[in-house]
C-alpha positions in Angstrom: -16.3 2.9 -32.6 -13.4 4.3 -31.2 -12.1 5.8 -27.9 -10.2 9.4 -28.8 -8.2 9.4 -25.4 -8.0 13.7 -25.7 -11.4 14.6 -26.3 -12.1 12.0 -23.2 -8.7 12.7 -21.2 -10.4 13.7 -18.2 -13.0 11.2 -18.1 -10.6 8.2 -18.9 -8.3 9.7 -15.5 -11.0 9.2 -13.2 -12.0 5.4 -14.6 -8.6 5.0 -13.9 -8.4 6.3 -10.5 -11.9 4.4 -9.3 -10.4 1.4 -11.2 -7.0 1.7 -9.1 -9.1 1.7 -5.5 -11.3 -1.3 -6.6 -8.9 -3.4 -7.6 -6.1 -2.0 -4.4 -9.1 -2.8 -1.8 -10.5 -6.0 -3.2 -6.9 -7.2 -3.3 -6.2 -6.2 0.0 -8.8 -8.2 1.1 -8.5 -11.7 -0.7 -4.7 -11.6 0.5 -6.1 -11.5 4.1 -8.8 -13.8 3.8 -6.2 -16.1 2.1 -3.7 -15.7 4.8 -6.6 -16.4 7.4 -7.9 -19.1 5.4 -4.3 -20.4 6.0 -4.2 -20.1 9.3 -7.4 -21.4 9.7 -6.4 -25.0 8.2 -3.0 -24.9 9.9 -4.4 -24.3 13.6 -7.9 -25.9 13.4 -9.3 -23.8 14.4 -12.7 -22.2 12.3 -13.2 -19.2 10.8 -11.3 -17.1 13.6 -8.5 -15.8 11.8 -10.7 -15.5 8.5 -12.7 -13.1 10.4 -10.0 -10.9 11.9 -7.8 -11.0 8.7 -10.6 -10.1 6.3 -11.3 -7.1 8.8 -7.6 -6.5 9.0 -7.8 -6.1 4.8 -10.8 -4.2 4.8 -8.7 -1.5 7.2 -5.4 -2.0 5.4 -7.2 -1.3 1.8 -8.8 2.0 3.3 -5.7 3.0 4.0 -3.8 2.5 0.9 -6.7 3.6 -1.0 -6.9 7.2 1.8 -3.1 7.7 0.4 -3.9 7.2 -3.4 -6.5 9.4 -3.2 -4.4 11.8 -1.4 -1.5 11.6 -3.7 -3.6 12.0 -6.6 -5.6 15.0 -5.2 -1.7 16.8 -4.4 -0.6 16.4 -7.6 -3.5 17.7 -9.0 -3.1 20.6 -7.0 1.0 21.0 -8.1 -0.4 20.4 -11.6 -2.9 23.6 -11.1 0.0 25.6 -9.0 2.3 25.1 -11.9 0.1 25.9 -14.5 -1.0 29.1 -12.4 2.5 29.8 -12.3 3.1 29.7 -15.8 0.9 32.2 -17.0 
């Protein structure tokens, strides 16, 4: 079985995008519980700065993942313009 990318073009752009924001807000995260992690063993102290970085990441990766979504929903939108435009 194979996947035919243009009879599932549409379908295959959304995995992508939902793929995109996973992966963008779980990375976010693990940097900052990483960093805090870090922190952590450097100052002694325990589980402070893993707390505040992993909320830190949880905010950061809404954000970047608020701009994908909004950069993908313009350029849909020039995509339909243009095409409008067109015929």
């Amino acid at each position: 079985m194979s996947f035919d990318y243009k009879k599932n073009r549409v379908w295959a752009e959304n995995f992508q995008i939902v793929m995109q924001l996973g992966l963008t807000m779980v990375g976010c995260i693990l940097f900052c519980l990483y960093i805090g992690y870090k922190l952590d063993q450097w100052l002694g102290t325990k589980g402070i700065f893993v707390s505040i970085f992993i909320l830190l990441g949880v905010v950061g990766g809404g954000v970047v993942s608020y701009r994908q979504i909004i950069d993908v929903f313009e350029e849909k939108k020039n995509r339909d313009n243009k095409n409008g435009e067109d015929q």
